[in-house]
C-alpha positions as CSV (number, residue, x, y, z in Angstrom):
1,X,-93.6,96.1,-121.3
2,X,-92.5,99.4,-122.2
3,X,-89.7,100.9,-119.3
4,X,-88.9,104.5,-119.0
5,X,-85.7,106.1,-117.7
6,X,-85.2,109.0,-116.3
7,X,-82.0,110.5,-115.8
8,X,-78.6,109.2,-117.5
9,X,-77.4,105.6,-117.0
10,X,-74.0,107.0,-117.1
11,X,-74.6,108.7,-114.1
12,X,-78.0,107.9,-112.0
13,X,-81.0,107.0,-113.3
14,X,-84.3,105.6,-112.8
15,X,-85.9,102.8,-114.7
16,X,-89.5,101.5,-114.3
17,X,-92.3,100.6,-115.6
18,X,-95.8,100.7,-114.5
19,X,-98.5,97.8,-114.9
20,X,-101.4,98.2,-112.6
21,X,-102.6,101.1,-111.3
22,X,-104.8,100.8,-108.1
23,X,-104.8,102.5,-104.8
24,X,-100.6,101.7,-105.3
25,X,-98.3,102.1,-108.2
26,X,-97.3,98.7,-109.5
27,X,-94.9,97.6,-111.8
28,X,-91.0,97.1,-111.6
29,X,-88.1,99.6,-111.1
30,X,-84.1,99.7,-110.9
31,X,-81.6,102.3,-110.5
32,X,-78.7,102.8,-112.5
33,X,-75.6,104.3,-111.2
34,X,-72.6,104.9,-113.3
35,X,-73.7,101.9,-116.0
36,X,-74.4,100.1,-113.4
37,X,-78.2,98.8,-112.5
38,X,-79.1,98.2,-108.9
39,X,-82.4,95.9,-108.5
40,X,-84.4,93.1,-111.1
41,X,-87.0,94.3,-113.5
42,X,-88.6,90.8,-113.2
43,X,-90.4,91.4,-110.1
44,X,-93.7,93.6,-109.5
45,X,-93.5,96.0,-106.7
46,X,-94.9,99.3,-105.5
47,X,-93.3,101.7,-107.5
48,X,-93.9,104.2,-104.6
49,X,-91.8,102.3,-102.2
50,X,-88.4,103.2,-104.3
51,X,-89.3,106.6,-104.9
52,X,-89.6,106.5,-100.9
53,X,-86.6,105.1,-100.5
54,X,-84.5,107.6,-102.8
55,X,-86.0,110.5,-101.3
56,X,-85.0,109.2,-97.4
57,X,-81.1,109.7,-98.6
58,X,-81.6,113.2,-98.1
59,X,-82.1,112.5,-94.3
60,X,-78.7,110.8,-94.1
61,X,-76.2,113.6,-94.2
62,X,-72.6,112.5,-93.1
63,X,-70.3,115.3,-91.9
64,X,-67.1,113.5,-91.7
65,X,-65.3,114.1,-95.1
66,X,-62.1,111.9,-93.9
67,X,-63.7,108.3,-94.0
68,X,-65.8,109.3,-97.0
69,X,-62.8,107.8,-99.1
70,X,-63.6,104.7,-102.0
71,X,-60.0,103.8,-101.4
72,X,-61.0,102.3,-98.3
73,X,-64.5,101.3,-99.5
74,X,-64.6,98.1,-97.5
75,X,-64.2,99.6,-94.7
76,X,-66.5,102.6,-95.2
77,X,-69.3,99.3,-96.4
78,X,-68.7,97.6,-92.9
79,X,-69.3,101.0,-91.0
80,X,-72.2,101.4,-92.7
81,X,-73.4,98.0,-92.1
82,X,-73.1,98.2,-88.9
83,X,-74.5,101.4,-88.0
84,X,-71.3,102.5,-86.5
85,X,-70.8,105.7,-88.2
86,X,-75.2,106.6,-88.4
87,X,-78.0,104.5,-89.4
88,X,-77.8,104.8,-93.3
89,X,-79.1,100.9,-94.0
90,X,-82.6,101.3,-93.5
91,X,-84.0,102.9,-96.8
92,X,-86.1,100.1,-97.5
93,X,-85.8,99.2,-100.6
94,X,-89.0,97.4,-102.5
95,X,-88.0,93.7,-102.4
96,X,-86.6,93.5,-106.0
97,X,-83.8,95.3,-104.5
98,X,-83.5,91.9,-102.1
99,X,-80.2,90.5,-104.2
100,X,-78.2,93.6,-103.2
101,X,-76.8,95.0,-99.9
102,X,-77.0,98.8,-100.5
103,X,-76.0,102.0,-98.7
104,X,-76.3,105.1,-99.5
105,X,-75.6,108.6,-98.0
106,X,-74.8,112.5,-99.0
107,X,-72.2,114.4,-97.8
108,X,-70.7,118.2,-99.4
109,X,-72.7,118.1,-102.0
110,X,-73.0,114.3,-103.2
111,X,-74.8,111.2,-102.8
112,X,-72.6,108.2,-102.3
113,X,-73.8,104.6,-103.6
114,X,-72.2,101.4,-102.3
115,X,-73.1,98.2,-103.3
116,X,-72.9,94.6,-103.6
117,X,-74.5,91.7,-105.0
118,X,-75.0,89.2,-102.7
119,X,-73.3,85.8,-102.6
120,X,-76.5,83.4,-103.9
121,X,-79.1,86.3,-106.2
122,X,-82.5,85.2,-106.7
123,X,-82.7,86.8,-110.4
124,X,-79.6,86.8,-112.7
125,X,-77.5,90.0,-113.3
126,X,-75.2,89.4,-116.1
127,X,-72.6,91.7,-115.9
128,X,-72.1,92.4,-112.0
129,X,-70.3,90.2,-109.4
130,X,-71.3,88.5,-106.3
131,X,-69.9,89.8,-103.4
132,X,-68.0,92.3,-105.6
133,X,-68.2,95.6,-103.8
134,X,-69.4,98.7,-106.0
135,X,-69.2,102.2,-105.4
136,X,-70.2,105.4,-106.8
137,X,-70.4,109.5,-106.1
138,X,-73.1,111.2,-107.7
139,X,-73.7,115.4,-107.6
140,X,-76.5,115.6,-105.2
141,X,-77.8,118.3,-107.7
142,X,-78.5,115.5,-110.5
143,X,-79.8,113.1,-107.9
144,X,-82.0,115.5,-106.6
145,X,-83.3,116.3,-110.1
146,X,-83.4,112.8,-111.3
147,X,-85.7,112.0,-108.2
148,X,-88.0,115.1,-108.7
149,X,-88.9,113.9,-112.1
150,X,-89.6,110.5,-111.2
151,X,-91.7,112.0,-108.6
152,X,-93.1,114.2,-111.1
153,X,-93.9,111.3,-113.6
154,X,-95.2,109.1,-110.8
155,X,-98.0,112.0,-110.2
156,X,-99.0,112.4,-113.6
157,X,-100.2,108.5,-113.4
């Protein structure tokens, strides 16, 4: 299994690898943000479904620069979960994303990751936390470009 990235791990990037293709792409993705990987690379799913995913963040715009604070991450996680603030839960992640509870908006000009592990992970992620809450803000102008070459690369297949 050969993966490919795209993007920079240091910031947001793309990794997958592709093993069957049919009338879906199959094979096994995760996303890095800020050296950090999101989702298990030990599970087959449609590669289609995460590129599906990403690209619905740029349907969940949040206006409201005062609770867009990590200091008060927590809170902002909560809000999110609970669709108190707008319905940014439901990007639908392929299931070897299932370990993490994600959200993820953009607001003035960036795309903002939080994240957790969850408290009992099917697969094993050595160097993240369970229930440790995780947070990132990403230029919406390197998301946006780190997306349209996945896209790109997914078409080419």
């Amino acid at each position: 299994m050969r993966t490919k990235i795209i993007g920079n791990k240091k910031i947001f990037a793309i990794e997958y690898y592709i093993d069957i293709d049919r009338n879906d792409l199959l094979g096994s993705c995760r996303i890095w943000v800020e050296k950090k990987y999101i989702g298990s690379m030990d599970d087959k799913v449609s590669i289609s479904i995460l590129y599906d995913a990403l690209n619905r963040v740029k349907e969940f715009n949040y206006n409201n620069e005062g609770i867009v604070d990590f200091k008060n991450s927590e809170m902002l996680f909560d809000l999110l979960s609970n669709n108190e603030i707008g319905d940014f839960a439901l990007l639908g992640f392929p299931e070897n994303f299932d370990d993490f509870e994600i959200r993820v908006f953009k607001s003035s000009g960036f795309v903002y990751f939080l994240w957790k592990l969850g408290s009992e992970p099917f697969f094993t992620y050595p160097n993240l936390l369970t229930d440790q809450l995780y947070n990132a803000k990403i230029d919406l102008d390197c998301y946006l470009t780190t997306l349209h070459e996945f896209k790109t690369k997914l078409d080419e297949v």
